[in-house]
C-alpha positions as CSV (number, residue, x, y, z in Angstrom):
1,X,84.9,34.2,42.2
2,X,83.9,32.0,39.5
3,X,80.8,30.0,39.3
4,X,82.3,26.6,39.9
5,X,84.1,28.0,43.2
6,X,81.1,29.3,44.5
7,X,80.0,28.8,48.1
8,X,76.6,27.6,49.1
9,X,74.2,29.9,50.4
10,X,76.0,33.2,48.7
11,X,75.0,35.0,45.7
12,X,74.0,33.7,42.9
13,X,72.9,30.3,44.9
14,X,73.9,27.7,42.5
15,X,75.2,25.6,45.0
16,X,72.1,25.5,47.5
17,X,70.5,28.4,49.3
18,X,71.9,27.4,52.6
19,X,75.1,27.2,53.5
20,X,75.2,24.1,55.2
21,X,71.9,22.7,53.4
22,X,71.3,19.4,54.5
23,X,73.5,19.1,57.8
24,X,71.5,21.5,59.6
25,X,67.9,20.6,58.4
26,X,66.6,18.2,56.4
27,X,64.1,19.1,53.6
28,X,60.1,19.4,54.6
29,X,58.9,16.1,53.7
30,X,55.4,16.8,52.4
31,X,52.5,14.0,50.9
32,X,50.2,15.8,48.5
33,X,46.9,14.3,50.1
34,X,43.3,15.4,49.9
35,X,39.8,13.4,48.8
36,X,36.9,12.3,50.0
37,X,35.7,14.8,52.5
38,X,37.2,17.3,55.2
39,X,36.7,14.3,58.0
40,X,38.6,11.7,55.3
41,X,41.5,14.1,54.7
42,X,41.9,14.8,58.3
43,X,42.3,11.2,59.3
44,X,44.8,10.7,56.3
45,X,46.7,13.8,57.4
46,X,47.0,12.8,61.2
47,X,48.1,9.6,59.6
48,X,51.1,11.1,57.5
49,X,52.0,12.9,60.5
50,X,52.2,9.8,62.7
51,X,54.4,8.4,60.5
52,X,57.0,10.9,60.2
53,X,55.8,13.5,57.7
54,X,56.9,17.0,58.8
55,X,54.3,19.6,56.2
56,X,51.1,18.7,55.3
57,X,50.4,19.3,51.4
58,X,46.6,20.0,50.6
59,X,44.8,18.5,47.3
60,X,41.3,20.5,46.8
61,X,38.5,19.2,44.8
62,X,37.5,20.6,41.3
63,X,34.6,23.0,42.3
64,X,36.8,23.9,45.2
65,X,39.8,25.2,42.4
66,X,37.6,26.9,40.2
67,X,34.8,28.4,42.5
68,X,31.9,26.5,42.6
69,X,30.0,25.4,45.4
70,X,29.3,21.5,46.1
71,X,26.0,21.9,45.6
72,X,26.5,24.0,41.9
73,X,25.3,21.9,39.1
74,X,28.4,22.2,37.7
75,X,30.1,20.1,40.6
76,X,27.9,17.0,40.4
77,X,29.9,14.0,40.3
78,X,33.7,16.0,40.8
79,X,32.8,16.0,44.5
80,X,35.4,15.2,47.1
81,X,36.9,12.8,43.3
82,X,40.3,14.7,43.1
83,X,40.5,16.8,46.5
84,X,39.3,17.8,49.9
85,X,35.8,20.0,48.9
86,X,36.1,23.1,51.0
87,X,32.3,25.1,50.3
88,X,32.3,27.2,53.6
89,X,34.5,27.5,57.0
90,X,33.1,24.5,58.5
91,X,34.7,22.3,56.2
92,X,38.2,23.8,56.7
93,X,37.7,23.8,61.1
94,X,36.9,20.0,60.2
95,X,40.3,19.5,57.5
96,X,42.7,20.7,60.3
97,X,40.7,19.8,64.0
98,X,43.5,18.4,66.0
99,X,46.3,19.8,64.1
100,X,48.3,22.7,65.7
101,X,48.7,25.1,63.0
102,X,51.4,26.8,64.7
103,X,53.2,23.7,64.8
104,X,53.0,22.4,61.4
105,X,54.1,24.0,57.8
106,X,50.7,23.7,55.4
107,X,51.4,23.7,51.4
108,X,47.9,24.5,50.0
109,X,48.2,23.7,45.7
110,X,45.2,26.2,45.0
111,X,45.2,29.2,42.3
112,X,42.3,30.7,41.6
113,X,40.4,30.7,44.8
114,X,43.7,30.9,46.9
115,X,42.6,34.3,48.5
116,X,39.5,32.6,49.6
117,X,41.4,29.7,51.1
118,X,43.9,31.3,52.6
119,X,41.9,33.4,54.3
120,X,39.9,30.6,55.5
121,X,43.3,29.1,57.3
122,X,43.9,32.2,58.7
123,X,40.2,32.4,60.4
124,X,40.7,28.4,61.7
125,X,44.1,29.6,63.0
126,X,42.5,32.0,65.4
127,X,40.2,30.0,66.6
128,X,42.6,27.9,67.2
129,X,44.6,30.4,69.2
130,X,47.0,30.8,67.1
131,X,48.4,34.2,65.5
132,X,49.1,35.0,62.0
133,X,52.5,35.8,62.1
134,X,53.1,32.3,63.4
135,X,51.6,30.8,60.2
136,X,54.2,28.7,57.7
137,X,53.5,27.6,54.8
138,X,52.3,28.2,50.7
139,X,49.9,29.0,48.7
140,X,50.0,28.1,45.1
141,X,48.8,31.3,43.3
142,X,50.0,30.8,40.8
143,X,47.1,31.6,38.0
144,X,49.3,32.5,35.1
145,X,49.9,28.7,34.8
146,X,46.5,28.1,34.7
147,X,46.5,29.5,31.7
148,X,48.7,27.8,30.0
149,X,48.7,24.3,31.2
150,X,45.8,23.5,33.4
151,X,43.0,25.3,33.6
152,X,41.5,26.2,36.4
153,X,41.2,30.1,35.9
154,X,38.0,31.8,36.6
155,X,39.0,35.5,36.2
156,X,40.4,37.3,33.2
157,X,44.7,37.4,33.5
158,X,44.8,41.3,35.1
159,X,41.9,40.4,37.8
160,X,44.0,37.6,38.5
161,X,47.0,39.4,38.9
162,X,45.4,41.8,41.3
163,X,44.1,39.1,43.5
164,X,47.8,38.0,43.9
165,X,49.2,41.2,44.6
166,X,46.4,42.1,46.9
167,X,47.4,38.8,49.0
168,X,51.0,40.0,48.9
169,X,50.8,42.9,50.0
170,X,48.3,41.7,53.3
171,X,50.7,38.6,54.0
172,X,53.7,41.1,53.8
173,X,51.8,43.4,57.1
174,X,49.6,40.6,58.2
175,X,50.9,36.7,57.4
176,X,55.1,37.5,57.2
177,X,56.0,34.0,57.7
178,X,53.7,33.0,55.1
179,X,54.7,31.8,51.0
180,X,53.0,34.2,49.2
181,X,52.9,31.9,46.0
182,X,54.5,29.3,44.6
183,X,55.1,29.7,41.1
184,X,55.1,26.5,39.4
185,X,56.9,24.7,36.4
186,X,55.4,21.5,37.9
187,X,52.5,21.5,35.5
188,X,53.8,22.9,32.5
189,X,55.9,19.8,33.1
190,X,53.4,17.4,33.2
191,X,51.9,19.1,30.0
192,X,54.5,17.9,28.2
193,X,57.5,20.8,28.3
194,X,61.1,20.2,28.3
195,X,63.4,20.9,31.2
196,X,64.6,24.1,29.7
197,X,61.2,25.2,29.0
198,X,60.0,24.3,32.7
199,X,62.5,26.8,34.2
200,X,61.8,29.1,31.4
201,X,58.1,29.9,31.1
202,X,57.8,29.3,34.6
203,X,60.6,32.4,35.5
204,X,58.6,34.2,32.4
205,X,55.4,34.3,34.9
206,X,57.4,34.9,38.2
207,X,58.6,38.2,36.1
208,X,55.6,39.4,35.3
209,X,54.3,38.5,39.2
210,X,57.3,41.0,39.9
211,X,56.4,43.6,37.6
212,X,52.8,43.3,39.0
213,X,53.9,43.9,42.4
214,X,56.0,46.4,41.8
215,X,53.7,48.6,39.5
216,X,51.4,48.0,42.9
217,X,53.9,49.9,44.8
218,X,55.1,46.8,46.7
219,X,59.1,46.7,48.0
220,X,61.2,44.4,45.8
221,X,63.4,43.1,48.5
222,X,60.0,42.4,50.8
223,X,57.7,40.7,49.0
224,X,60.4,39.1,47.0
225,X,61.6,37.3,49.7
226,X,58.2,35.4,49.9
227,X,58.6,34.3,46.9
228,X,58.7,30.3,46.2
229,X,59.2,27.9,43.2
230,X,57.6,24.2,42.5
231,X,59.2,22.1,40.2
232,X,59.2,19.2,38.8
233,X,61.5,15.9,39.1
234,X,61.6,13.7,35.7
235,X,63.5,10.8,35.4
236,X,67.4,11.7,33.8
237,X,68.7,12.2,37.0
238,X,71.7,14.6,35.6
239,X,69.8,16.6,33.6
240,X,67.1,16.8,36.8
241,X,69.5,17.9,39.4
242,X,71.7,20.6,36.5
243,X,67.7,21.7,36.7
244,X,67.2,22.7,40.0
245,X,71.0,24.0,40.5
246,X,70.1,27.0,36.8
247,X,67.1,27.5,38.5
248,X,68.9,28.9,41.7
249,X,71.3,31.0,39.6
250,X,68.9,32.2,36.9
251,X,66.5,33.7,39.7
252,X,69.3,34.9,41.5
253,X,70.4,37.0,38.1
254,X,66.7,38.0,37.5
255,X,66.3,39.7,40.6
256,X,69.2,41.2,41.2
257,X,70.3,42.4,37.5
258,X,66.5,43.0,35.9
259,X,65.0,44.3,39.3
260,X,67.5,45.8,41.2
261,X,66.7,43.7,44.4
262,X,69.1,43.9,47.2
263,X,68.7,42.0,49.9
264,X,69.6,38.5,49.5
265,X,66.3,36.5,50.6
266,X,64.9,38.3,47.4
267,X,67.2,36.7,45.4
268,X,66.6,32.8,46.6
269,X,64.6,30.7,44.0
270,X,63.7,28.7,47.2
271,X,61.6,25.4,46.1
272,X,59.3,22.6,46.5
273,X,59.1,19.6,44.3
274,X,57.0,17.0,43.2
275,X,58.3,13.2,41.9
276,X,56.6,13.0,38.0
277,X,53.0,12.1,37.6
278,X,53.2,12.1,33.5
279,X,56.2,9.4,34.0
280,X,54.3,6.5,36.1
281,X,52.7,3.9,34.2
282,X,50.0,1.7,35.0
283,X,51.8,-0.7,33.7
284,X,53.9,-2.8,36.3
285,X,53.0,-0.1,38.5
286,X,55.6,-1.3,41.3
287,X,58.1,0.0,38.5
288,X,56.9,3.5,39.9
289,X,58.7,2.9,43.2
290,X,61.9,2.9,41.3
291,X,61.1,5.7,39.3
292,X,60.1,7.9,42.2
293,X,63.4,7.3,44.2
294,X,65.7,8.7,41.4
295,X,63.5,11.3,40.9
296,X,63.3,12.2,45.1
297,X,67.0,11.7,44.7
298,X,67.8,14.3,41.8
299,X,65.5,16.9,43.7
300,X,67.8,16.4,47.0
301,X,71.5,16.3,45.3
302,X,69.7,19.5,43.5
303,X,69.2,20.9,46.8
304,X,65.5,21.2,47.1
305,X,63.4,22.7,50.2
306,X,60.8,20.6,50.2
307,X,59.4,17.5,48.7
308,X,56.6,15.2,47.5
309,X,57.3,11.9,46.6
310,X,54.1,10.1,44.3
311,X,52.8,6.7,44.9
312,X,53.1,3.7,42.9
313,X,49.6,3.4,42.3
314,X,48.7,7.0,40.7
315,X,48.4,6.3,37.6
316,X,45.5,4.4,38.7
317,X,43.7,6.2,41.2
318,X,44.3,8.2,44.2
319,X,47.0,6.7,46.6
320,X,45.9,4.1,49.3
321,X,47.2,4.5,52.4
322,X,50.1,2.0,52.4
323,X,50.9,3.4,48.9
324,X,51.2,6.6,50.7
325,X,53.2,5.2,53.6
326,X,55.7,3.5,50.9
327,X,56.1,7.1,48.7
328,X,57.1,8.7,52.8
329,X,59.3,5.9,53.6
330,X,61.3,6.9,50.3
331,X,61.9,10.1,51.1
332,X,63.1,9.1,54.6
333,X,65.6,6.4,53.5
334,X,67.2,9.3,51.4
335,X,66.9,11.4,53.7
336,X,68.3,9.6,57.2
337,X,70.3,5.8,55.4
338,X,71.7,7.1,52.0
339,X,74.4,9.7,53.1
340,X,73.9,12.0,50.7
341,X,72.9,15.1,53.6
342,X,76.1,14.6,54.6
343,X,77.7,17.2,51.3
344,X,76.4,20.1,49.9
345,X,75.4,20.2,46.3
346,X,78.1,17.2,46.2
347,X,78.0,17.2,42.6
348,X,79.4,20.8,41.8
349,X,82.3,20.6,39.5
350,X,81.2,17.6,38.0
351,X,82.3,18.0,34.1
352,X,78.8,16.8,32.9
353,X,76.9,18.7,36.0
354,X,78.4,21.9,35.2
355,X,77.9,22.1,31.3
356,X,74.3,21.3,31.7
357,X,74.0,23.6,34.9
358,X,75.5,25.9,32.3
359,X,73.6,24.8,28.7
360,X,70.0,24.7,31.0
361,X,70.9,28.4,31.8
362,X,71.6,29.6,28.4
363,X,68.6,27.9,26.7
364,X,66.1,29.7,29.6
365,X,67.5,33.3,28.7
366,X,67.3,32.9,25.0
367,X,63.8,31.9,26.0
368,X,63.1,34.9,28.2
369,X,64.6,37.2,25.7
370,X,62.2,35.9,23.7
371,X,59.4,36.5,25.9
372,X,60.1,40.1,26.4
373,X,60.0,40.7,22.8
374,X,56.8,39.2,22.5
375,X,55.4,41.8,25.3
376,X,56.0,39.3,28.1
377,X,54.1,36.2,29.7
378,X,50.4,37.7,30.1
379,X,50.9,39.0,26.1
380,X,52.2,35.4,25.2
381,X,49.4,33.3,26.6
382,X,46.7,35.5,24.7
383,X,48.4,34.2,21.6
384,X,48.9,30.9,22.5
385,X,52.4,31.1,22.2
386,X,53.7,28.9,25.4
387,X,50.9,26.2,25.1
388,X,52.0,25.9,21.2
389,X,56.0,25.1,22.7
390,X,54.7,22.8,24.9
391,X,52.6,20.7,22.7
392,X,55.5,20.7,20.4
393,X,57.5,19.1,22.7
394,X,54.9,16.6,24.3
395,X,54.3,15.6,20.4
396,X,58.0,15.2,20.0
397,X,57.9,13.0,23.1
398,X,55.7,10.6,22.4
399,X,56.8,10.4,19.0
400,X,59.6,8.8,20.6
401,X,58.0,6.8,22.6
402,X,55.8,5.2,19.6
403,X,59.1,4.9,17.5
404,X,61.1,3.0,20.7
405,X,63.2,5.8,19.9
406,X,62.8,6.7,23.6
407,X,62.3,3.2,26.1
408,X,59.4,3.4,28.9
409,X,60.3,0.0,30.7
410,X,56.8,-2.1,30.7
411,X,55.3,0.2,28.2
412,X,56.9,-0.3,24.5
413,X,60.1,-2.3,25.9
414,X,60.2,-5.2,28.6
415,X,56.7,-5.5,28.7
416,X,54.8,-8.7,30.3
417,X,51.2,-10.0,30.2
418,X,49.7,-8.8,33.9
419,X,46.5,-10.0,35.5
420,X,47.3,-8.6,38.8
421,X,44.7,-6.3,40.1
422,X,46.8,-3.6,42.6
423,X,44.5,-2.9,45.5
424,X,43.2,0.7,44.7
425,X,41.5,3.6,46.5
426,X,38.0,3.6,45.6
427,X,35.7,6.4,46.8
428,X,32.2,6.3,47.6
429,X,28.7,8.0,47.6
430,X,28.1,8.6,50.9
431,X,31.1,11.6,51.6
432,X,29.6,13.6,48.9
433,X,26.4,13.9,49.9
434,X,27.5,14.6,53.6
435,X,29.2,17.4,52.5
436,X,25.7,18.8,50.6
437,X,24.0,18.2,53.7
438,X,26.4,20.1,55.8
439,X,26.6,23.1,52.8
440,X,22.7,23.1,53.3
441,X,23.2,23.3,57.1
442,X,26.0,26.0,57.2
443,X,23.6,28.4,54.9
444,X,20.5,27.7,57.0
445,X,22.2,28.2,60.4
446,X,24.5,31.2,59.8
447,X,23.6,34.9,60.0
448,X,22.2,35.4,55.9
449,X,22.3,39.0,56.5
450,X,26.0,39.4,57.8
451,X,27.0,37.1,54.7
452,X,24.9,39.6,52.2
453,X,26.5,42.8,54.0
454,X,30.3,41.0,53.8
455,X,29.6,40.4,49.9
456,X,28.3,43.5,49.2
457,X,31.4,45.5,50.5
458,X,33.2,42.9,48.7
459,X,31.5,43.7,45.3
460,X,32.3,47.6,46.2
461,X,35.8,47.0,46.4
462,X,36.4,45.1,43.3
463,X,35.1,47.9,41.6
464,X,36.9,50.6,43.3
465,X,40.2,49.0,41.1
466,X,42.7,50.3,44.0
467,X,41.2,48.5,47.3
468,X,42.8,45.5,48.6
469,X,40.1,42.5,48.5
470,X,41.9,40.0,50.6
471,X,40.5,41.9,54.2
472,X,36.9,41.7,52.6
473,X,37.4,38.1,51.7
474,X,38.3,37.4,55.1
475,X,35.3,39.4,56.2
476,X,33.0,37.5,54.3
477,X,34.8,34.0,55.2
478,X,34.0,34.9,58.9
479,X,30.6,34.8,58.2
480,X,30.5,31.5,56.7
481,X,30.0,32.7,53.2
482,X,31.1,30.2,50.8
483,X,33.9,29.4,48.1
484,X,30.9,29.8,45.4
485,X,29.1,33.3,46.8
486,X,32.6,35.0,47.1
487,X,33.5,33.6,43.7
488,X,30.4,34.6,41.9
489,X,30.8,37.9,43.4
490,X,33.8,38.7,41.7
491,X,32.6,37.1,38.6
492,X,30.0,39.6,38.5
493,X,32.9,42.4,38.7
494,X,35.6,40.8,36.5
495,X,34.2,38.7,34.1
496,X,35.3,34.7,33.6
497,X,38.3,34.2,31.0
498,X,37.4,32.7,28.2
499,X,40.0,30.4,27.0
500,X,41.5,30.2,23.3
């Protein structure tokens, strides 16, 4: 069969991993929200859901994605600024009280400290009645990006990679339902890559998740089947949805041809995608709105499974509500006025779809070959050779840019004098030091001992090099230890990474 007869939802997936894609379900229609506090977040996620959302989509503070507790030193003034701060399991009971977790699908973008949080779900899950295997939803965990695009490791790359495969292997027995990471091109992105090199370096670190897994005894066609993708959505809407349709096949390819995987599911380069934050502009900011619609619209003619849609205002501040509201509302007039659920992958044999479906796919394995004769990803972050790509291609960019060579409309073309002032989010004092209070509270009321005990065991097994840590970490999240004491505990054991 060749590639351009190819049926959805067969091998190798270029056309959309379900045969019927849209007809039969629309895409989970997520809003990335967090800030503030747990109570804050709560109210904004009860919101979104009122009004149509169908997955909630966690933010987390600073100190919450690198380990530190609210009231480190280190976290003064980050507090609640970019994410919910989670320091203990109080705060996480508060984030989802009133929200049936067997009900909704929960999207959690956290790396480092994603065994911690995802263990804390779990715990809030039970007391709310509600059994692990009935859990949906994703953890980011994906750390290898960290190192090359964003930052927030803790743990050198090999302690990292245990921690992932330890969560595997418990969601495999434990969580099945559950996204065992989300392995994400979004930020390399944002840090200025190409397309091609999206897919590329971001497939580069999937492989050496694989290999991890696999050298950890883990089943290729399990665990591989939990396996999910974030990408992101940039503004040439051709090139965008040729994107997501080589990402499908390229994954496909990897996992069956490289590791031998057999059972379909394994195969799926299944997907969640985020509208462009490096393309808004604070500039006639309501120029966003238009932005984010082609950008939603690429990621559904490229057959995404999920989506978040930014808000006009972000290159500002966090999105207000009715910003919020507006970035939902697009995704829904795709998704229920435009027509476009009606096909699937309605744009296959399109001359110019096809030969960049095609070109996308060729660049990302001369990339990967690449890779692999460098030693692979973990061997090409310690020499800087992905973050040295990408700031040759963000350089190249705004070259552009500064040259007109490239048009940002309201930026260095059709740009106007503005004195509006956008109403903005603005966040105050008083959230931040409720949360110390309530940190202070949690340590002072909870059983010390238990919580020493929990870390001690945990500090035991991370130097045994063979135990699985994740049932430790939910041992010790029980007991109300916090993100910071489990953190520092494994600091102790593996060392922070220090960066180049």
């Amino acid at each position: 069969m060749s590639k351009h007869t190819e049926q959805a939802g067969q091998y190798p997936f270029t056309r959309g991993i379900y045969s019927e894609m849209y007809r039969s379900r629309k895409w989970t229609m997520r809003q990335y929200a967090g800030f503030s506090s747990a109570e804050d977040s709560n109210t904004r996620y009860r919101y979104l859901l009122d009004q149509g959302q169908t997955g909630l989509s966690v933010a987390f503070d600073l100190p919450t994605q690198i380990g530190y507790d609210s009231d480190d030193p280190l976290s003064e003034g980050e507090i609640g600024k970019v994410g919910v701060p989670i320091d203990t399991l109080a705060d996480m009971e508060i984030l989802f009280q009133g929200i049936p977790l067997d009900k909704v699908s929960t999207s959690m973008t956290i790396n480092s400290t994603a065994a911690i949080l995802l263990a804390m779900y779990q715990v809030v899950a039970e007391k709310q009645g509600v059994s692990s295997d009935q859990l949906r939803g994703t953890i980011q965990n994906d750390v290898l990006k960290e190192y090359i695009a964003r930052g927030t490791y803790i743990y050198p790359p090999q302690a990292s990679l245990r921690l992932i495969t330890d969560i595997f292997s418990y969601c495999n027995d434990h969580i099945p339902n559950w996204n065992t990471i989300s392995i994400s091109g979004y930020h390399i992105r944002e840090a200025g890559s190409t397309a091609a090199q999206e897919l590329a370096f971001t497939f580069a670190n999937g492989i050496a998740y694989v290999e991890a897994a696999l050298a950890a005894g883990l089943d290729i066609d399990k665990f591989g089947a939990r396996l999910s993708f974030f990408w992101n959505a940039h503004n040439d809407l051709f090139e965008e949805i040729a994107k997501f349709r080589a990402s499908r096949r390229i994954w496909a390819k990897i996992m069956q041809e490289r590791f031998g995987a057999t059972n379909p599911k394994a195969m799926m380069c299944r997907f969640h995608t985020q509208t462009g934050g490096s393309t808004l502009t604070a500039q006639q900011i309501d120029n966003n709105v238009v932005r984010v619609t082609l950008q939603a619209l690429a990621a559904v003619l490229g057959g995404t499974q999920s989506l978040h849609t930014n808000s006009r205002d972000e290159a500002l501040a966090l999105p207000t509500e009715a910003s919020a509201r507006l970035a939902l509302r697009t995704q829904q007039v795709i998704g229920f006025e435009s027509g476009v659920t009606n096909y699937v992958d309605p744009l296959a044999g399109s001359e110019v779809v096809e030969k960049l479906t095609d070109k996308l796919e060729e660049e990302v394995f001369t990339y990967l070959k690449n890779i692999d004769e460098i030693g692979g990803a973990v061997k090409a972050i310690e020499i800087g050779y992905f973050q040295n790509e990408i700031g040759n291609s963000a350089y190249q960019y705004q070259q552009e840019i500064e040259k007109r060579d490239r048009t940002i409309v309201g930026v260095n073309q059709f740009t106007m004098d503005e004195d509006i002032q956008p109403e903005i989010l603005e966040l105050g004092t008083k959230a931040a030091q409720r949360q110390l209070t309530r940190l202070q509270q949690v340590k002072n009321e909870r059983n010390n001992q238990a919580v020493q005990t929990a870390l001690a065991k945990l500090t035991r097994a991370a130097q045994s090099n063979t135990e699985n840590l994740f049932p430790h970490i939910i041992t010790a999240v029980r007991e109300y230890a916090s993100i910071g004491e489990i953190s520092n505990t494994l600091r102790a054991v593996f060392g922070e990474y220090q960066g180049n």
